[in-house]
C-alpha positions as YAML, in Angstrom:
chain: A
units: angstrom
residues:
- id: 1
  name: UNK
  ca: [-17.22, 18.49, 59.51]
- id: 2
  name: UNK
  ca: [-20.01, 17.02, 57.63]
- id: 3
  name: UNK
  ca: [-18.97, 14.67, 54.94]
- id: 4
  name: UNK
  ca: [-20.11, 16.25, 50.67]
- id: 5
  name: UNK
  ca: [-21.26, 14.44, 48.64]
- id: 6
  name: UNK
  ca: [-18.58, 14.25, 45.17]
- id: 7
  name: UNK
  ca: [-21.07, 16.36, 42.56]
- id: 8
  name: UNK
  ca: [-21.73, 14.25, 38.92]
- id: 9
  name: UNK
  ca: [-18.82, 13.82, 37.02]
- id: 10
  name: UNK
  ca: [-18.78, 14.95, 33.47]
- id: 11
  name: UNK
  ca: [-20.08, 12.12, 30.62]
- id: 12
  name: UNK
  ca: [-17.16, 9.93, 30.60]
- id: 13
  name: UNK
  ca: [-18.25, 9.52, 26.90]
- id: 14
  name: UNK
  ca: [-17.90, 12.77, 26.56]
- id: 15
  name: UNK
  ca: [-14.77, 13.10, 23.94]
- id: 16
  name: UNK
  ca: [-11.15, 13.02, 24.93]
- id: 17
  name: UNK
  ca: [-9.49, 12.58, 21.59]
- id: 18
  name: UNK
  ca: [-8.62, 9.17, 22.66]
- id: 19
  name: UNK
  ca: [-10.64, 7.27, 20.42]
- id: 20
  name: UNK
  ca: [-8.55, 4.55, 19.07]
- id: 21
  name: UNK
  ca: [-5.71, 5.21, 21.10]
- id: 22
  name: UNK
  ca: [-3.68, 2.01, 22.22]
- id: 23
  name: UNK
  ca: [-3.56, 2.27, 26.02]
- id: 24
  name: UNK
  ca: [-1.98, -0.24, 28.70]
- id: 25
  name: UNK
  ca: [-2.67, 0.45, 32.81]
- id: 26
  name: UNK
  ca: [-0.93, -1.42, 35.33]
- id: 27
  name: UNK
  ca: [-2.91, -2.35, 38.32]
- id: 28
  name: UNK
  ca: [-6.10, -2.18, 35.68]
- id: 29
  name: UNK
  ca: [-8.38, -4.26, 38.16]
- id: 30
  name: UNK
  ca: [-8.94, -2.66, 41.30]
- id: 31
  name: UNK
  ca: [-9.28, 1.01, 42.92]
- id: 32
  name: UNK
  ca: [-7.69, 3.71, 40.65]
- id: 33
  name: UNK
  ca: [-6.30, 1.13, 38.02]
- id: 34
  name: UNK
  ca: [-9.79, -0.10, 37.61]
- id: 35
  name: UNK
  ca: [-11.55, 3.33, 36.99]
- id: 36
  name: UNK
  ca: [-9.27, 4.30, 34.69]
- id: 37
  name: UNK
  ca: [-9.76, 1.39, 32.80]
- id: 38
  name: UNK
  ca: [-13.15, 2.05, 32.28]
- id: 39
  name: UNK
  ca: [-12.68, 5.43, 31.57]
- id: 40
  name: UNK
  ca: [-10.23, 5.14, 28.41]
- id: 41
  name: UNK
  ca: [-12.61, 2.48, 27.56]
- id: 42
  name: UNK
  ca: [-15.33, 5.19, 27.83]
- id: 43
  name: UNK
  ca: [-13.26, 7.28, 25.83]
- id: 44
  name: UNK
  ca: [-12.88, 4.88, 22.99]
- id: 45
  name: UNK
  ca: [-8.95, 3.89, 23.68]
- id: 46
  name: UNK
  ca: [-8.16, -0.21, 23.33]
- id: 47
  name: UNK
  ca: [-7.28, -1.20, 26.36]
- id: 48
  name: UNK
  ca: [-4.75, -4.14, 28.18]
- id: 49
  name: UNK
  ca: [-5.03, -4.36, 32.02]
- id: 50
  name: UNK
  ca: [-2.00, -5.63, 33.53]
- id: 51
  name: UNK
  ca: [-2.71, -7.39, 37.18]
- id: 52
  name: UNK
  ca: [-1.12, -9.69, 39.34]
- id: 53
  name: UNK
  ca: [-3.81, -12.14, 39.43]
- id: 54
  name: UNK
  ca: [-6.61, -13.16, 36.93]
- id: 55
  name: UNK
  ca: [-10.04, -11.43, 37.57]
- id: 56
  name: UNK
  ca: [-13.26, -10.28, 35.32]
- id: 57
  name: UNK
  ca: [-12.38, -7.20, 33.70]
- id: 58
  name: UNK
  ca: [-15.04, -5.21, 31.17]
- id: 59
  name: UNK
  ca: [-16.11, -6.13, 28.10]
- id: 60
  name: UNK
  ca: [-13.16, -5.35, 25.26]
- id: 61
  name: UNK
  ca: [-10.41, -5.31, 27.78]
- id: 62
  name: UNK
  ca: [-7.75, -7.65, 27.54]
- id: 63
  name: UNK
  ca: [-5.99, -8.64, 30.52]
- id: 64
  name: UNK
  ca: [-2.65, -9.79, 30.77]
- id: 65
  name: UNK
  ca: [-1.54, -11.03, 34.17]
- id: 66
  name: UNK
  ca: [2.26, -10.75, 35.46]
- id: 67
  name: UNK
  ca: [4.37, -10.00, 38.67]
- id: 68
  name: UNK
  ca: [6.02, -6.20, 37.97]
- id: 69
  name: UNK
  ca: [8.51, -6.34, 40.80]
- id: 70
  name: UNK
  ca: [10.71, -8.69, 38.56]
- id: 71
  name: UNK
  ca: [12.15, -8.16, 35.47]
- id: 72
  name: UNK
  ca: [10.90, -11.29, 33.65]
- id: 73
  name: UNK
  ca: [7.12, -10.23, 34.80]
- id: 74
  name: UNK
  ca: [7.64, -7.02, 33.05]
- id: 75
  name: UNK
  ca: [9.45, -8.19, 29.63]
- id: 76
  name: UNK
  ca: [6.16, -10.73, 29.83]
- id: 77
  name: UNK
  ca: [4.12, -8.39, 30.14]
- id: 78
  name: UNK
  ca: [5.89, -5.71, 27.91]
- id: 79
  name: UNK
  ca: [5.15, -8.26, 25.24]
- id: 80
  name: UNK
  ca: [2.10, -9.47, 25.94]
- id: 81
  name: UNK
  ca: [0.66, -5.56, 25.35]
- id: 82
  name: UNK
  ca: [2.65, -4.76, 22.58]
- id: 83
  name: UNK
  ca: [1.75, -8.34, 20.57]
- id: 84
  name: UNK
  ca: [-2.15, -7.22, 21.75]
- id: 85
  name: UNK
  ca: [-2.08, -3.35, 20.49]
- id: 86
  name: UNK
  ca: [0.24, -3.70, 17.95]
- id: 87
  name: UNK
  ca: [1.71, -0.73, 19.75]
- id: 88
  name: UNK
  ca: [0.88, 1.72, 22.43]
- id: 89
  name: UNK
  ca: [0.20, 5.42, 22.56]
- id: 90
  name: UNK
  ca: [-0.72, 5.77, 26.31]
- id: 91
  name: UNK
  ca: [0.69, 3.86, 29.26]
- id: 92
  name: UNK
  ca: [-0.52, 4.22, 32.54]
- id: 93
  name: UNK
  ca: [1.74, 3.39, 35.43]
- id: 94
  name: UNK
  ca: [-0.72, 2.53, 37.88]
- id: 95
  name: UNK
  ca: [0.86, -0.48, 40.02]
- id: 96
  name: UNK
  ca: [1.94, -0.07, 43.38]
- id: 97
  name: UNK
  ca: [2.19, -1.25, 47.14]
- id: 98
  name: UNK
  ca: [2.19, 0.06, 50.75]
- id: 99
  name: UNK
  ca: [4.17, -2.27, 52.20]
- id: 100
  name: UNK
  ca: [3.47, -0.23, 55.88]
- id: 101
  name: UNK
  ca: [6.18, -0.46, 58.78]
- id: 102
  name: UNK
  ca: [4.12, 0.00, 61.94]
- id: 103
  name: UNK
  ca: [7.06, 0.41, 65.01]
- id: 104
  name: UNK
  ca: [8.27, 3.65, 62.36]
- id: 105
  name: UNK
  ca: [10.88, 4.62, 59.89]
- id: 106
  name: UNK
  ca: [13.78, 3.53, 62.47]
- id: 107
  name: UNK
  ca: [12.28, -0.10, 62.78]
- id: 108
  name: UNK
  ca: [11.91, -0.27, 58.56]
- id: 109
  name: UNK
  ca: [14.04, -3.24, 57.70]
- id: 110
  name: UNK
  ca: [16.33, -3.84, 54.03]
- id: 111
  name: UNK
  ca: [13.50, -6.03, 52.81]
- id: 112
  name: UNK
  ca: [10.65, -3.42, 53.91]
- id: 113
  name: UNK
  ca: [12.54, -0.55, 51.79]
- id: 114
  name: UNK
  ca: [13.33, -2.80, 48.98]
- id: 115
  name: UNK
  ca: [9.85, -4.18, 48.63]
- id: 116
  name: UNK
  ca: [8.72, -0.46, 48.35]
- id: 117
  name: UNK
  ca: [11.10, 0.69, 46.23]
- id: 118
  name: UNK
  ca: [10.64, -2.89, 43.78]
- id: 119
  name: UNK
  ca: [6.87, -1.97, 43.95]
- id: 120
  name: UNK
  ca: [6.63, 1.93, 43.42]
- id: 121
  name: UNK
  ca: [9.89, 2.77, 42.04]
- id: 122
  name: UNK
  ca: [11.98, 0.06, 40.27]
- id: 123
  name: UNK
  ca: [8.94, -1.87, 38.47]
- id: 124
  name: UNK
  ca: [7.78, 1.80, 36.60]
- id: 125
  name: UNK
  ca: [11.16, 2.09, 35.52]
- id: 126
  name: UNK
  ca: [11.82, -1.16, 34.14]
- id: 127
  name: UNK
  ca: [8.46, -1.08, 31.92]
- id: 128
  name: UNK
  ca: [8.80, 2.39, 30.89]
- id: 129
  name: UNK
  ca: [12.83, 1.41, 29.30]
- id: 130
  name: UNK
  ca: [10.37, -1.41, 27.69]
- id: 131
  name: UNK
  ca: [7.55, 0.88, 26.06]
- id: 132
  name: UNK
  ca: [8.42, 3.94, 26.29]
- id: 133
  name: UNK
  ca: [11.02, 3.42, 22.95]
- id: 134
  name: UNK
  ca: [8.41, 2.56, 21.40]
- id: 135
  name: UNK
  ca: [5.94, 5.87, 21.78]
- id: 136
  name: UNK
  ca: [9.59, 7.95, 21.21]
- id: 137
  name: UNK
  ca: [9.88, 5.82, 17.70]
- id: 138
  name: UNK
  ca: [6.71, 7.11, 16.61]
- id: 139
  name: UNK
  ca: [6.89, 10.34, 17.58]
- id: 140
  name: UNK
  ca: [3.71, 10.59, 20.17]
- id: 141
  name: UNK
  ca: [2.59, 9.15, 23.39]
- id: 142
  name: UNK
  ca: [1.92, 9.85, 26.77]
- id: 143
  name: UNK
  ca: [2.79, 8.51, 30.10]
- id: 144
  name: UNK
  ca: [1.45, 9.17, 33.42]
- id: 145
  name: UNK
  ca: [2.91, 7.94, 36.61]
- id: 146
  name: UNK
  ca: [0.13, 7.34, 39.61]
- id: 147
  name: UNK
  ca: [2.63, 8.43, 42.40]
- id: 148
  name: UNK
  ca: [0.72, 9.69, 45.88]
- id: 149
  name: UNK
  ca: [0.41, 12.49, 48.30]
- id: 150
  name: UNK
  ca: [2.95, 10.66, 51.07]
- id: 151
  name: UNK
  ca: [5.40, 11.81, 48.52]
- id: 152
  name: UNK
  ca: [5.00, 15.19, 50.00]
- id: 153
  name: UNK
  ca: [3.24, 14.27, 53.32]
- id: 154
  name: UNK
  ca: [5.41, 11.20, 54.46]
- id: 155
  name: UNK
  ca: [3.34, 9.67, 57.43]
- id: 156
  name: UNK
  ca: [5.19, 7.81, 60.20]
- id: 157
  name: UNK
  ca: [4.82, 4.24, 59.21]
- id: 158
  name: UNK
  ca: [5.05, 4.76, 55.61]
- id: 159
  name: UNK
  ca: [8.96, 6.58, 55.24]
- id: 160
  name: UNK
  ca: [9.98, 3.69, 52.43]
- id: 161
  name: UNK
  ca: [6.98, 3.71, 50.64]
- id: 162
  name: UNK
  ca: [6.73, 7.90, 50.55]
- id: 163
  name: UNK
  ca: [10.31, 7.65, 49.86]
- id: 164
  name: UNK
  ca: [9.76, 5.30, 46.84]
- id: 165
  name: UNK
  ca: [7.13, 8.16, 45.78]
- id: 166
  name: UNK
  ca: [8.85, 10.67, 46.21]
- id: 167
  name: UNK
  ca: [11.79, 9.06, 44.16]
- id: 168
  name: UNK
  ca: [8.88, 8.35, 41.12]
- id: 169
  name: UNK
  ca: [8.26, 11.90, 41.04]
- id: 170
  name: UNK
  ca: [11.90, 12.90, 40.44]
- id: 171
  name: UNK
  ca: [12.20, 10.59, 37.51]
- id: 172
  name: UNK
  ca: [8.72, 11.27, 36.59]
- id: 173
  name: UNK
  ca: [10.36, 14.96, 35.99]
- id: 174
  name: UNK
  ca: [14.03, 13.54, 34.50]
- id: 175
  name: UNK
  ca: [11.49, 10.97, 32.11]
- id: 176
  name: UNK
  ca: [9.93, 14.10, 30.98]
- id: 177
  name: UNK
  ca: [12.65, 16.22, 30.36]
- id: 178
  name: UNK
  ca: [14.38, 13.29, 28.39]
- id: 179
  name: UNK
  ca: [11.33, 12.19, 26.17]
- id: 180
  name: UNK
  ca: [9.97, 15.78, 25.11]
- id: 181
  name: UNK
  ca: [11.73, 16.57, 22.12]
- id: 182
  name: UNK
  ca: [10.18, 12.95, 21.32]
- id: 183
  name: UNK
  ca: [6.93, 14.21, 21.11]
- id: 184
  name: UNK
  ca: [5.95, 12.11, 24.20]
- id: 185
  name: UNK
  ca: [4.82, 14.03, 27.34]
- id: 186
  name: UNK
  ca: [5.44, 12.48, 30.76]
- id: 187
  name: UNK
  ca: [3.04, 13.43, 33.94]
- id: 188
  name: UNK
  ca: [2.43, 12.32, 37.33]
- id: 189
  name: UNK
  ca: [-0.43, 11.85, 39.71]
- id: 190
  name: UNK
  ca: [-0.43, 11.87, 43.26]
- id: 191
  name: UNK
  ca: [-3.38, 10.80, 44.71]
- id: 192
  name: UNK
  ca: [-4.41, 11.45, 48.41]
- id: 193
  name: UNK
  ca: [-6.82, 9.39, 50.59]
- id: 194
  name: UNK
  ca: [-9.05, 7.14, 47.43]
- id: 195
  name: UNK
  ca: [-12.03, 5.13, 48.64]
- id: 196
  name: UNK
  ca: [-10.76, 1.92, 46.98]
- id: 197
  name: UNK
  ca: [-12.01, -1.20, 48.08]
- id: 198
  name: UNK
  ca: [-8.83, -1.71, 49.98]
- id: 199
  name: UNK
  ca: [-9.92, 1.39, 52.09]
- id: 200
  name: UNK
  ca: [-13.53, -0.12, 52.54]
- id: 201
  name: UNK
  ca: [-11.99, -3.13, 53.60]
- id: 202
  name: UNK
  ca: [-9.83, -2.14, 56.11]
- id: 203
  name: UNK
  ca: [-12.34, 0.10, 57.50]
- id: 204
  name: UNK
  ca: [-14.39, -3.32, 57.89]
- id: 205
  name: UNK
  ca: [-11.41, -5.01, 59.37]
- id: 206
  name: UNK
  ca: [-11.79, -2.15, 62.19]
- id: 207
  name: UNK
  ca: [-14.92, -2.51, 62.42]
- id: 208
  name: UNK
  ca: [-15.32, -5.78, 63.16]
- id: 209
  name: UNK
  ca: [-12.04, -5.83, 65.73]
- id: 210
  name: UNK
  ca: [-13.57, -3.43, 67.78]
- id: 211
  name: UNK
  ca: [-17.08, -4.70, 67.45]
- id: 212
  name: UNK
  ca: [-17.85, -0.45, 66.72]
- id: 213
  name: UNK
  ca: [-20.65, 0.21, 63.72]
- id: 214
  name: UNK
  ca: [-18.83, 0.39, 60.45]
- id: 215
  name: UNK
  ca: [-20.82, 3.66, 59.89]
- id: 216
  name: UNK
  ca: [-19.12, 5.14, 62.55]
- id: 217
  name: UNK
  ca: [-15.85, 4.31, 61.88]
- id: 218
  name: UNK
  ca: [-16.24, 5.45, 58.31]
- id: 219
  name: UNK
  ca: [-17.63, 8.70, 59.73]
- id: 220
  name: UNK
  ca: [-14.71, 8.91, 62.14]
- id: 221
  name: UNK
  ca: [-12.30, 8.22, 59.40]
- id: 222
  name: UNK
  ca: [-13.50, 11.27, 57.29]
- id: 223
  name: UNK
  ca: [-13.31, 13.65, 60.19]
- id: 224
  name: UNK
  ca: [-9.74, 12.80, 60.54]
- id: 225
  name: UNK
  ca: [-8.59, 13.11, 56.92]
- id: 226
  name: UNK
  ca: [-9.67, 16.76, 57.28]
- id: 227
  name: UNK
  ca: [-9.79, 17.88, 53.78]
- id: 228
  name: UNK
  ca: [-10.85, 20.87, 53.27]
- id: 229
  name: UNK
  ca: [-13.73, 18.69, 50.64]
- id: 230
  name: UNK
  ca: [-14.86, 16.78, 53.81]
- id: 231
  name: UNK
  ca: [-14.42, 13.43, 52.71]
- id: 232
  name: UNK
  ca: [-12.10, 10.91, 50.61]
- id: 233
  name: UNK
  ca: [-11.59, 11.05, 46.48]
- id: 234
  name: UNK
  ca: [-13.67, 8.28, 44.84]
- id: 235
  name: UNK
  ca: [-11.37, 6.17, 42.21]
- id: 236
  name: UNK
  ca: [-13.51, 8.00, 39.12]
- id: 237
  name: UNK
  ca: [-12.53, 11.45, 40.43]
- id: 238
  name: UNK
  ca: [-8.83, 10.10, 39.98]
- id: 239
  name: UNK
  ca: [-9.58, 8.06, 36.90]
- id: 240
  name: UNK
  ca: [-10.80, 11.66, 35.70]
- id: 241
  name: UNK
  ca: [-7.26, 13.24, 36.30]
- id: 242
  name: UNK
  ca: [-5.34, 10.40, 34.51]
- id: 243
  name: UNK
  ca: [-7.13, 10.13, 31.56]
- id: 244
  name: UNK
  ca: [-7.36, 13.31, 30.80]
- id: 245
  name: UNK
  ca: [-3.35, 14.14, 31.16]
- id: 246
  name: UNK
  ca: [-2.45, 11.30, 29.14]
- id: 247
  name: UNK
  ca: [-4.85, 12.92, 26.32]
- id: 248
  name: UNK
  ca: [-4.84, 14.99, 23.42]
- id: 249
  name: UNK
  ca: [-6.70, 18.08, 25.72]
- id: 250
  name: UNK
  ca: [-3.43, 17.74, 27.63]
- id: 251
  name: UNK
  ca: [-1.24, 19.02, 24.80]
- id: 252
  name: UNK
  ca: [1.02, 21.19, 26.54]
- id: 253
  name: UNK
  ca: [1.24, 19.28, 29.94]
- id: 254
  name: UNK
  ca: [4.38, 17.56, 30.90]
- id: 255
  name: UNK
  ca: [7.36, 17.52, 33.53]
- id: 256
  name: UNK
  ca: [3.96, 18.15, 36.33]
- id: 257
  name: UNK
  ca: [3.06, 16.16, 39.56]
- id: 258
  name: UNK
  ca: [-0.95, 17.11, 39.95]
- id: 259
  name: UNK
  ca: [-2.37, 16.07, 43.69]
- id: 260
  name: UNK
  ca: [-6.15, 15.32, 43.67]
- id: 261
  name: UNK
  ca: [-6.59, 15.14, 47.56]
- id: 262
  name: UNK
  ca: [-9.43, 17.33, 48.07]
- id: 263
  name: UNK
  ca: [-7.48, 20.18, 49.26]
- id: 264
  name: UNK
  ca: [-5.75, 17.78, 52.13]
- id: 265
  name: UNK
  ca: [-2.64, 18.40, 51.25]
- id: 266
  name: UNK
  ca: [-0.67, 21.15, 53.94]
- id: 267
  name: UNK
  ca: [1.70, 22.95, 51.42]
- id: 268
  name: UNK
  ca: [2.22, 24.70, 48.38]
...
């Protein structure tokens, strides 16, 4: 199946009613976390990037670097973002890890599952019970979870981090349930296959083991994602999703898990 090309997306000035709006994103400086970024910046929000490691991030963004699988990286960085903003209306719980278990689910070890859960499940938690109070104190806010597709479509050597997922989206739905009559909406996203730079990179990895054309592998790689779209999600089209969910235009949105897979998903 040939691969489409993704069509223009909208202005990303175009207005969101986030203009203003105090906004923190966890893994701000790569792949989804990174797009998004520059979107609410687009959109006019202020902006903290949280990341593991220092890097260059775009002009007005403040970075604040931390480890989220602990508890004294997140009360760090907690701080950090509220001492910035002065507050926060919009928090976007991008971080996350893949820690894969190739020999399958059977083989999956107490340290594979914990690292997944740590990563995916434990370190959304632990900031949200640190800024969420603060959005349900003032009445507004929104929060949106980036959760994935193995949620629904565990793969093989994947089960703890699909698991972990999976686990996000069922306190995604508890957060929501908990934080409405706050005034604070609660979504998630669950993204499928994203051409990230950690995609491009391990399609170069293949490449260069197998001494095959990296055009072809990347060609082969899109024929056996099979979305019905005929090729991966770029991080924008994602960045897209998530900023518009955690605006204003996304009033009456909460308690949801949206996929934006290009149709790969199997199920209702």
């Amino acid at each position: 199946m040939p691969s489409a090309r993704p069509a223009p997306l909208p202005d990303p000035s175009a207005d969101l009613g986030l203009h203003g709006a105090r906004a923190v994103v966890t893994g701000g400086t790569r792949g989804i976390g990174a797009a998004t970024v520059r979107r609410l910046v687009a959109a006019g929000a202020h902006v903290v990037a949280v990341a593991r490691n220092r890097t260059a991030v775009p002009t007005g963004v403040h970075l604040v670097t931390a480890d989220l699988t602990t508890p004294d990286g997140i009360g760090a960085a907690a701080a950090a973002a509220l001492d910035h903003l002065g507050g926060i209306d919009v928090l976007i719980d991008n971080a996350g890890r893949n820690t894969q278990v190739p020999d399958g689910v059977l083989a999956a070890s107490d340290d594979d599952w914990q690292a997944n859960l740590d990563a995916n499940l434990l370190s959304v938690v632990r900031l949200d019970r640190a800024l969420v109070p603060h959005m349900t104190a003032q009445g507004h806010g929104a929060v949106v979870h980036v959760s994935s597709n193995a949620a629904r479509y565990p793969q093989p050597n994947g089960a703890p981090y699909a698991a972990a997922k999976a686990a996000l989206n069922a306190y995604s739905k508890t957060l929501a349930l908990a934080c409405g009559p706050h005034g604070v909406r609660v979504t998630a996203v669950m993204p499928g296959v994203i051409e990230t730079d950690a995609v491009e990179a391990s399609l170069r990895q293949a490449a260069e083991h197998t001494g095959r054309d990296l055009d072809a592998i990347r060609k082969e790689f899109h024929q056996r994602l099979a979305a019905p779209l005929g090729r991966p999600g770029q991080p924008q089209e994602a960045a897209e999703l998530i900023a518009f969910l955690a605006s204003p235009r996304a009033s009456y949105l909460t308690g949801i898990a949206v996929s934006v897979d290009g149709g790969l998903l199997p199920t209702l």
